[in-house]
Biopython code that builds the backbone (N, CA, C, O; Angstrom):
import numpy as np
from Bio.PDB.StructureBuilder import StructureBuilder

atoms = [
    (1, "UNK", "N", (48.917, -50.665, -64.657)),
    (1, "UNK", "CA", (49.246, -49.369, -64.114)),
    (1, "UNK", "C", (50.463, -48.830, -64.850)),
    (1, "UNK", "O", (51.460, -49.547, -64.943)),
    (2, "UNK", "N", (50.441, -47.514, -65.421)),
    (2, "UNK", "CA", (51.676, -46.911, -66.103)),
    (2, "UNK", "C", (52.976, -46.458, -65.050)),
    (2, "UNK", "O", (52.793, -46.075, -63.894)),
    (3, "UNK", "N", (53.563, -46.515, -65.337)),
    (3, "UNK", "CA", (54.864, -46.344, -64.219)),
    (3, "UNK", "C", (54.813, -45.157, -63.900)),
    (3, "UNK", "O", (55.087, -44.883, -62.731)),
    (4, "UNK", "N", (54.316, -43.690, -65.170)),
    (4, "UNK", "CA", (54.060, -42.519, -63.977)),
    (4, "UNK", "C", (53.080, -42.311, -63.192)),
    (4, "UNK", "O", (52.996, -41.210, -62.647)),
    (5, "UNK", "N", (52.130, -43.295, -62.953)),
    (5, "UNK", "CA", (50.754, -43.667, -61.732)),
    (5, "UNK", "C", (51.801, -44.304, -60.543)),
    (5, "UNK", "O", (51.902, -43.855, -59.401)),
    (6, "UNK", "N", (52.557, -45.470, -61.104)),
    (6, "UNK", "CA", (53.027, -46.282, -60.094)),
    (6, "UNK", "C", (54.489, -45.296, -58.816)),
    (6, "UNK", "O", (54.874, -45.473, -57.660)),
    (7, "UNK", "N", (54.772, -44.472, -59.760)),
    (7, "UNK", "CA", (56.089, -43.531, -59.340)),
    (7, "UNK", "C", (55.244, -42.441, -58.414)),
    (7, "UNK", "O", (56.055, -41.678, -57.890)),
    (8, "UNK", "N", (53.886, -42.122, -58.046)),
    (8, "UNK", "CA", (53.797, -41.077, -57.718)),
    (8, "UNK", "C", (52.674, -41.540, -56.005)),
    (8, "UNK", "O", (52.250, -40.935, -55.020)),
    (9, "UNK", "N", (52.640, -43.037, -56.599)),
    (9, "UNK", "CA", (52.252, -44.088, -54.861)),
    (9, "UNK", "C", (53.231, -43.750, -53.533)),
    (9, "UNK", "O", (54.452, -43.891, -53.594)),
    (10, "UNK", "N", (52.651, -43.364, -52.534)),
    (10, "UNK", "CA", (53.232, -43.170, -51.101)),
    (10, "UNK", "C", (54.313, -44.853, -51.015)),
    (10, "UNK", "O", (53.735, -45.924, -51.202)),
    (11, "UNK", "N", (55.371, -44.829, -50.811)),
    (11, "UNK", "CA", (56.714, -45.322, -50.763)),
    (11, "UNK", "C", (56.663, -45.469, -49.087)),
    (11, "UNK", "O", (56.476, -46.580, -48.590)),
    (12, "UNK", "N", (56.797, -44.573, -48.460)),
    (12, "UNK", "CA", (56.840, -44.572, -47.161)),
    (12, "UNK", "C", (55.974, -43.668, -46.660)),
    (12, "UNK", "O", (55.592, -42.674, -47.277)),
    (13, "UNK", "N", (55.456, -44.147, -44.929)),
    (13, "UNK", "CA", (55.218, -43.004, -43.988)),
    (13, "UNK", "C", (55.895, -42.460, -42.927)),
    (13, "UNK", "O", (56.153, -43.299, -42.064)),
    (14, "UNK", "N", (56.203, -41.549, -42.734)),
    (14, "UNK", "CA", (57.433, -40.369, -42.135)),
    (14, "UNK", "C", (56.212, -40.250, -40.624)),
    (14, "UNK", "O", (55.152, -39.703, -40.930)),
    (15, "UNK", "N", (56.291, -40.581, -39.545)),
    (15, "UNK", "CA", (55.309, -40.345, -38.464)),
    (15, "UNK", "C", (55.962, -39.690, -37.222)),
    (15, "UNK", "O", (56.703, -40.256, -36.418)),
    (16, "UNK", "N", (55.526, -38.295, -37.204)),
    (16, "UNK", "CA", (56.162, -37.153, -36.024)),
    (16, "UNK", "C", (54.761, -36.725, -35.399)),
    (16, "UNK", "O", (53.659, -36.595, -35.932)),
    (17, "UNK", "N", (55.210, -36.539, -33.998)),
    (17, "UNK", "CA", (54.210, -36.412, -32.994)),
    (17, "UNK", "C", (55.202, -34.792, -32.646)),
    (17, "UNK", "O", (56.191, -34.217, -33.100)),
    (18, "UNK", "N", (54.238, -34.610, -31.631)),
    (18, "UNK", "CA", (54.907, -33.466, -30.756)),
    (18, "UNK", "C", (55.862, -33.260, -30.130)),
    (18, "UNK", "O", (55.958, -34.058, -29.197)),
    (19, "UNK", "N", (56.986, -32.253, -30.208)),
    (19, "UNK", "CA", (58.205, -32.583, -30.094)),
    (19, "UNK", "C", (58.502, -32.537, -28.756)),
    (19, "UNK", "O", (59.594, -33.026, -28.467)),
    (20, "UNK", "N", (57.533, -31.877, -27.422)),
    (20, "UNK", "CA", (57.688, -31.678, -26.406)),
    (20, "UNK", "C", (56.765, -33.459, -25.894)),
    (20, "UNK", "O", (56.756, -33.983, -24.781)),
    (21, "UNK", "N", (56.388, -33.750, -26.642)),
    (21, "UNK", "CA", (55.862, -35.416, -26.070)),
    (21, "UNK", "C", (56.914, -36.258, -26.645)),
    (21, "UNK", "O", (57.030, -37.351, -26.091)),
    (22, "UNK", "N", (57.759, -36.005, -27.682)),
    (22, "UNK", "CA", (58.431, -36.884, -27.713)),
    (22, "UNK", "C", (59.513, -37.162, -27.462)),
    (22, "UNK", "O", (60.012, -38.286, -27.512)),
    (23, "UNK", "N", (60.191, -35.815, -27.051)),
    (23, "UNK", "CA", (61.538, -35.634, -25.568)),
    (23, "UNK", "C", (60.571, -36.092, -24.205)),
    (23, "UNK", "O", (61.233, -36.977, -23.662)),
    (24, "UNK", "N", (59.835, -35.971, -23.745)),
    (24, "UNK", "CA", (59.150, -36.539, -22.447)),
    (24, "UNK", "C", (59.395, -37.794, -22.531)),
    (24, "UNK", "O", (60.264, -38.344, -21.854)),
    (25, "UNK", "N", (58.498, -38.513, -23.554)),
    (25, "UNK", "CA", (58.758, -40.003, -23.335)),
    (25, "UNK", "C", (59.661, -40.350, -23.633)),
    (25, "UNK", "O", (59.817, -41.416, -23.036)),
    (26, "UNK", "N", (60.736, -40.096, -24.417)),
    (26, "UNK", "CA", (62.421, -40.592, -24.701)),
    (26, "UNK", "C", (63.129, -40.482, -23.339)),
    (26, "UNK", "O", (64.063, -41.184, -22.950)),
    (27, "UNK", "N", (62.450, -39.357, -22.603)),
    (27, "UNK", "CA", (63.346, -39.025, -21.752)),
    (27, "UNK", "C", (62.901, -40.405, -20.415)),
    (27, "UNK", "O", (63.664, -41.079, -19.722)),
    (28, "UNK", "N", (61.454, -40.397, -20.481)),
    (28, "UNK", "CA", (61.017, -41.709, -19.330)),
    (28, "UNK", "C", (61.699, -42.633, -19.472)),
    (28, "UNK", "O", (62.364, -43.132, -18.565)),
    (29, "UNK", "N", (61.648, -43.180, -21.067)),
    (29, "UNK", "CA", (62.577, -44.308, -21.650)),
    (29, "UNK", "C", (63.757, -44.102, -21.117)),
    (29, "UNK", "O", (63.706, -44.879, -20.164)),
    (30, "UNK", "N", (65.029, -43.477, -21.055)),
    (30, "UNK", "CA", (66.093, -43.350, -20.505)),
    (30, "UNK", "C", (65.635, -43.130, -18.695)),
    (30, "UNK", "O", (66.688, -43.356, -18.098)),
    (31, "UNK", "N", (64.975, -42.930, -18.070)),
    (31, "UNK", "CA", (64.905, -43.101, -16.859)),
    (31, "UNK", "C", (65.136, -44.667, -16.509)),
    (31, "UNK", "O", (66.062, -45.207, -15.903)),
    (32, "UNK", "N", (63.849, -45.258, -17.164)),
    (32, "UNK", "CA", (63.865, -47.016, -17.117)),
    (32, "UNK", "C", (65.052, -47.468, -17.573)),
    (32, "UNK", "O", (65.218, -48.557, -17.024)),
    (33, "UNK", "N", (66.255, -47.154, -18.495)),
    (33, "UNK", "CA", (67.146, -47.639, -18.890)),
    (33, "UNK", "C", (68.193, -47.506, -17.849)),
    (33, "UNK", "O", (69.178, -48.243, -17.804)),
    (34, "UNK", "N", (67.968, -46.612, -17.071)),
    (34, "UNK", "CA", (69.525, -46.251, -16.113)),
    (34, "UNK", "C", (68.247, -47.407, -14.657)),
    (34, "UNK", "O", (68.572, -47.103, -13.509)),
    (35, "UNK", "N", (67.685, -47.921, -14.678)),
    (35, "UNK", "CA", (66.817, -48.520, -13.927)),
    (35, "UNK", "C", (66.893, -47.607, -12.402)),
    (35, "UNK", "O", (67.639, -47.740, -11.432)),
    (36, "UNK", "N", (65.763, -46.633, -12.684)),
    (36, "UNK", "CA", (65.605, -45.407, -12.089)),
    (36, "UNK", "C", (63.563, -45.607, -12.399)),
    (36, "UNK", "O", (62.967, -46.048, -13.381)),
    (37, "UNK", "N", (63.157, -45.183, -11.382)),
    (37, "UNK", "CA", (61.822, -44.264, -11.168)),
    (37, "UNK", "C", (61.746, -42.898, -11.522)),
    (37, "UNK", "O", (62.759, -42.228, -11.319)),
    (38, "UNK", "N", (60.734, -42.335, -12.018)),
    (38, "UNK", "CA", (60.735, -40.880, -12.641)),
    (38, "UNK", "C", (60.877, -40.580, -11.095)),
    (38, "UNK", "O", (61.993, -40.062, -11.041)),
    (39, "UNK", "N", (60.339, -40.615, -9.710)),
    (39, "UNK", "CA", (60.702, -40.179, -8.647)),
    (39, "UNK", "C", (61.960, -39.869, -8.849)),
    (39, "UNK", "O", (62.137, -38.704, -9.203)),
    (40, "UNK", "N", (63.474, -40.940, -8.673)),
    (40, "UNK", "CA", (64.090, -41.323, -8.180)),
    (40, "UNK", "C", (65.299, -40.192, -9.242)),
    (40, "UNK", "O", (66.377, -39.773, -8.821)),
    (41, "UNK", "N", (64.871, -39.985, -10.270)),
    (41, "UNK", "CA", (65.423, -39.253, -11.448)),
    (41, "UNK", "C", (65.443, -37.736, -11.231)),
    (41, "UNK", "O", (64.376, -37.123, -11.272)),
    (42, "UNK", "N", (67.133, -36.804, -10.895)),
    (42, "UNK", "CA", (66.715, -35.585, -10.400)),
    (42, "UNK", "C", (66.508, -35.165, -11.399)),
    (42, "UNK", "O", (66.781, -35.860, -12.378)),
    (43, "UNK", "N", (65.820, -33.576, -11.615)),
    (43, "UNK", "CA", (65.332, -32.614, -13.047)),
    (43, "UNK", "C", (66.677, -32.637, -13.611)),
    (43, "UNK", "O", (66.703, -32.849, -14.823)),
    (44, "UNK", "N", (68.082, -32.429, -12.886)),
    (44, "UNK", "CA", (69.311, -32.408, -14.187)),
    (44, "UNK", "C", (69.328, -33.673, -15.124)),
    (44, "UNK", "O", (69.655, -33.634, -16.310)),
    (45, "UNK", "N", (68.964, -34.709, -14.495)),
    (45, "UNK", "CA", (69.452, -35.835, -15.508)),
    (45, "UNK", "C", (68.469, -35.793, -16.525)),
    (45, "UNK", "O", (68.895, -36.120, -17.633)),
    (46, "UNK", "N", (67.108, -35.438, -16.451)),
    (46, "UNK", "CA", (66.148, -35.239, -17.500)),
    (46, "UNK", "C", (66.736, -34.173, -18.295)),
    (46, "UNK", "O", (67.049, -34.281, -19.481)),
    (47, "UNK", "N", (66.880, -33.032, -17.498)),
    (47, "UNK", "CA", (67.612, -31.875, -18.730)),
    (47, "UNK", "C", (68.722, -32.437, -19.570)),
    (47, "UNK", "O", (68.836, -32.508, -20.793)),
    (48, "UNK", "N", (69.498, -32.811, -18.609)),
    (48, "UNK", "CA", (70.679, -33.939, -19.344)),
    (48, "UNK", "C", (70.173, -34.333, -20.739)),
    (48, "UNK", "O", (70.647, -34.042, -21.838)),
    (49, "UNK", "N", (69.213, -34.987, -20.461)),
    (49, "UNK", "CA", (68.849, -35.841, -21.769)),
    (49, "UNK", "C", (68.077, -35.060, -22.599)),
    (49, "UNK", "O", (68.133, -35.305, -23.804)),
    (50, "UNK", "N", (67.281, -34.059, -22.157)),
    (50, "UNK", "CA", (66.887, -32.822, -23.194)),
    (50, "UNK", "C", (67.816, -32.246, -23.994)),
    (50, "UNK", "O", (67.419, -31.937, -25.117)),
    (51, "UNK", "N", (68.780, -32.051, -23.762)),
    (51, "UNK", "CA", (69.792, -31.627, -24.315)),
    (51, "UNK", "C", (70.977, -32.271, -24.888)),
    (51, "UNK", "O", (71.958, -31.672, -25.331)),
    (52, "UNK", "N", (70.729, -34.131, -24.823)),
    (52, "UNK", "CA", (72.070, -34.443, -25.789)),
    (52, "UNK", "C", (71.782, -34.499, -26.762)),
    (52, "UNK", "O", (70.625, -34.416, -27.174)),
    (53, "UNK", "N", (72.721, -34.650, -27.372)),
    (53, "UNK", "CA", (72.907, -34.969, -28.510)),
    (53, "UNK", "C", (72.232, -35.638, -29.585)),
    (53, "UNK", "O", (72.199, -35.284, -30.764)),
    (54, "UNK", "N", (71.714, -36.612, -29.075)),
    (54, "UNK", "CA", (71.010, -37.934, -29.180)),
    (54, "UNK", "C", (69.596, -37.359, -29.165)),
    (54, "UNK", "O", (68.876, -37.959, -29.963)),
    (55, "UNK", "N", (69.119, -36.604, -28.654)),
    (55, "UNK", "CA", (67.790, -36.099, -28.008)),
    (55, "UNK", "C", (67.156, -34.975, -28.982)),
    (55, "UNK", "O", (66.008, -34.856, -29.411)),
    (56, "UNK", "N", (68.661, -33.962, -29.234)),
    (56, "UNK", "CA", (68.431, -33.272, -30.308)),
    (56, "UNK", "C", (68.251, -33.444, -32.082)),
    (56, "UNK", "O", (67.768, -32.850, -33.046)),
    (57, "UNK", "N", (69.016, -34.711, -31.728)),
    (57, "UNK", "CA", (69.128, -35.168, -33.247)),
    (57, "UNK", "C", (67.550, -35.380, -33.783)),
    (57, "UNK", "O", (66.928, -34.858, -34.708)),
    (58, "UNK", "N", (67.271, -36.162, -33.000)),
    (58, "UNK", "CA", (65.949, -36.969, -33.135)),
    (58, "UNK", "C", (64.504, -36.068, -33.213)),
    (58, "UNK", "O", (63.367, -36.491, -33.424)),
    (59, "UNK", "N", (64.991, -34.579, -32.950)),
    (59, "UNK", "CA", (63.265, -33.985, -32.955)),
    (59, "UNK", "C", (63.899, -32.704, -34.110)),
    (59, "UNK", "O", (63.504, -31.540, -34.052)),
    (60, "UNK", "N", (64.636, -33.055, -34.831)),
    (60, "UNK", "CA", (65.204, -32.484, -35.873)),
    (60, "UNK", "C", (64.060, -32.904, -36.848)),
    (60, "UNK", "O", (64.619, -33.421, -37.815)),
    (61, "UNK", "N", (63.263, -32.909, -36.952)),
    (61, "UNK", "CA", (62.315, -33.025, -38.206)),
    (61, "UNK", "C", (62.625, -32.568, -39.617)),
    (61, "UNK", "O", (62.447, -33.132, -40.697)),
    (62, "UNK", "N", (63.052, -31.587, -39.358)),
    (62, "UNK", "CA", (63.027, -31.246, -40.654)),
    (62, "UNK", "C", (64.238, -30.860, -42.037)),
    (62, "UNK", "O", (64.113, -30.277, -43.114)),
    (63, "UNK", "N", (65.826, -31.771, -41.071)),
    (63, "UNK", "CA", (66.432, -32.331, -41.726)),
    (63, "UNK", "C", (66.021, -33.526, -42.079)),
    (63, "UNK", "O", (66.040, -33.688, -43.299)),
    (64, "UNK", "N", (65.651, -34.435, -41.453)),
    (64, "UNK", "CA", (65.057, -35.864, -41.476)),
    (64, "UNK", "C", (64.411, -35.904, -42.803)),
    (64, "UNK", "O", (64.902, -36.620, -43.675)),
    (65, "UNK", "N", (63.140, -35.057, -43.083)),
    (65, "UNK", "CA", (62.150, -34.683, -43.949)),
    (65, "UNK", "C", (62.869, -34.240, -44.883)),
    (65, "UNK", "O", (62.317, -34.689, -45.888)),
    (66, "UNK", "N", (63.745, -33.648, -45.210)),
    (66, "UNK", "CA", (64.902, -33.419, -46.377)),
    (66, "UNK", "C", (66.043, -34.683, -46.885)),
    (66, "UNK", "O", (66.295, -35.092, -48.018)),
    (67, "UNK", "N", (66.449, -34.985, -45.895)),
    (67, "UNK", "CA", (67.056, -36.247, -46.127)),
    (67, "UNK", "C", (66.174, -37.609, -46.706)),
    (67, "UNK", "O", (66.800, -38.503, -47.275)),
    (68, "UNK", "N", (64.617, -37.718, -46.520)),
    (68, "UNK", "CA", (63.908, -38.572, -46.993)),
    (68, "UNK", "C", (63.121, -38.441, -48.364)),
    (68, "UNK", "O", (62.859, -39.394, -49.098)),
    (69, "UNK", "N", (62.718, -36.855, -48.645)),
    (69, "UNK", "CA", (62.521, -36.804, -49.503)),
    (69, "UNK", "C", (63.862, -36.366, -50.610)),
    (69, "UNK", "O", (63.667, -35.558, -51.519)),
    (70, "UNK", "N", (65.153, -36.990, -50.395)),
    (70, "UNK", "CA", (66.026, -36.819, -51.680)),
    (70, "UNK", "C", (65.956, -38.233, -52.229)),
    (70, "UNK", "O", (66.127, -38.779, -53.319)),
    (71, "UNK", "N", (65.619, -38.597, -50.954)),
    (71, "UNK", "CA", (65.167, -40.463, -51.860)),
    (71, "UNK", "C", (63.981, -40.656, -52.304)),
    (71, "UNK", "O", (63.884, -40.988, -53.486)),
    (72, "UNK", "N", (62.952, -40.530, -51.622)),
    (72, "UNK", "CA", (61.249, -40.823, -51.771)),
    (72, "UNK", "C", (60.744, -39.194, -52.410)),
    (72, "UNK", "O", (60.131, -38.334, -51.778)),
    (73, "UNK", "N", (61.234, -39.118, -53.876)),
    (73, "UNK", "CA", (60.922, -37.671, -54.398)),
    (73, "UNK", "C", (59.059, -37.853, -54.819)),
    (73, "UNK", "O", (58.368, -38.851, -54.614)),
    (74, "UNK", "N", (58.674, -36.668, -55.381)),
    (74, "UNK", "CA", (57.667, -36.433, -56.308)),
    (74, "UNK", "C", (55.996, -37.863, -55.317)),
    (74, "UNK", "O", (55.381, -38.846, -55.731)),
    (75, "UNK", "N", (56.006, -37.015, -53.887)),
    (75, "UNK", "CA", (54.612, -37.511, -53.317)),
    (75, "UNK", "C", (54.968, -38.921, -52.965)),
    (75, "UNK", "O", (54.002, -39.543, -52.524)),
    (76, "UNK", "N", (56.284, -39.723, -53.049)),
    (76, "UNK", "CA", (56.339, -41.125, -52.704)),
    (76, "UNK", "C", (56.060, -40.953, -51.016)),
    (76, "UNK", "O", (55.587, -41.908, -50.400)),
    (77, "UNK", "N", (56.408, -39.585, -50.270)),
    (77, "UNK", "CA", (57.127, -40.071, -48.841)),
    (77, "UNK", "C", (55.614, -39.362, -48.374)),
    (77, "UNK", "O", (55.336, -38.400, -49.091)),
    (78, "UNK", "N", (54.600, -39.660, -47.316)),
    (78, "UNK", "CA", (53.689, -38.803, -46.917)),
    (78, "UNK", "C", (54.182, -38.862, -45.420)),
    (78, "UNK", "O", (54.978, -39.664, -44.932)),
    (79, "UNK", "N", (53.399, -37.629, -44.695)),
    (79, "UNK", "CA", (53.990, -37.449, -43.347)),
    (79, "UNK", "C", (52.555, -37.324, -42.672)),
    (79, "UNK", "O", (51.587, -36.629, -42.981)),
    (80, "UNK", "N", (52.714, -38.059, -41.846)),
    (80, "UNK", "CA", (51.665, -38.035, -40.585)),
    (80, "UNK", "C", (51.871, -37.408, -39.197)),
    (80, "UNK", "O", (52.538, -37.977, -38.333)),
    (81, "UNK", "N", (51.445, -36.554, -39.063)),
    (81, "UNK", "CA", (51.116, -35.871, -37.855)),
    (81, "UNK", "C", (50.481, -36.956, -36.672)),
    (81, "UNK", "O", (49.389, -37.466, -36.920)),
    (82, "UNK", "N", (51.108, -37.262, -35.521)),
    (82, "UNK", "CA", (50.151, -37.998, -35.047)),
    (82, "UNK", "C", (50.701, -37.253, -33.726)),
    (82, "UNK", "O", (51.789, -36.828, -33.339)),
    (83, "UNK", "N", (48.956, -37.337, -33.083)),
    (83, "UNK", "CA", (48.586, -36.317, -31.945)),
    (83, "UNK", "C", (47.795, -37.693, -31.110)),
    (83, "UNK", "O", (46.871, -38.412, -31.491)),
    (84, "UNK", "N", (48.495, -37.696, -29.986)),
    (84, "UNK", "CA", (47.790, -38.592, -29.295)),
    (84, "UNK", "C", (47.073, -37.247, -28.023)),
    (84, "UNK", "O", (46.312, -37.595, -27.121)),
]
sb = StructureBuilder()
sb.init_structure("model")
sb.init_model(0)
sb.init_chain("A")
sb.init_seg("    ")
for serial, (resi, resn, name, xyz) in enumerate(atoms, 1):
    if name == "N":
        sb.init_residue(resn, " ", resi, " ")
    sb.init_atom(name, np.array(xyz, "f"), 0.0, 1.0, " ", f" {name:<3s}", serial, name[0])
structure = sb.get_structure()
């Protein structure tokens, strides 16, 4: 294989779902972490977590996707859509 065949092989896969499914379940995840029931969890503490910091960073896609392809240039990085 010539190295410009081998340079232009998927390196990594980048995998983003829906950004309103994937604050939901981050957010369940932090319910179970404060060892809480989604019952037991009022709507502020979910907004809470819609809105930190932490929450926002993470459905930032498309710094992420800039920051990965300055490393994984020229088709190394492919991105998958995944839709459950």
């Amino acid at each position: 294989m010539s190295r410009n065949c081998a340079t232009r092989l998927t390196r990594l896969f980048y995998s983003i779902r829906s950004l309103i499914a994937r604050a939901w379940l981050a957010a369940l995840m932090a319910v179970g972490r404060a060892e809480m029931t989604i019952d037991e969890a009022s709507d502020l503490f979910i907004i809470d977590h819609f809105k930190s910091a932490g929450s926002r960073a993470r459905c930032e896609y498309l710094g992420c996707l800039r920051r990965w392809r300055a490393v994984f240039p020229n088709g190394e990085l492919q991105v998958i859509v995944y839709d459950d």
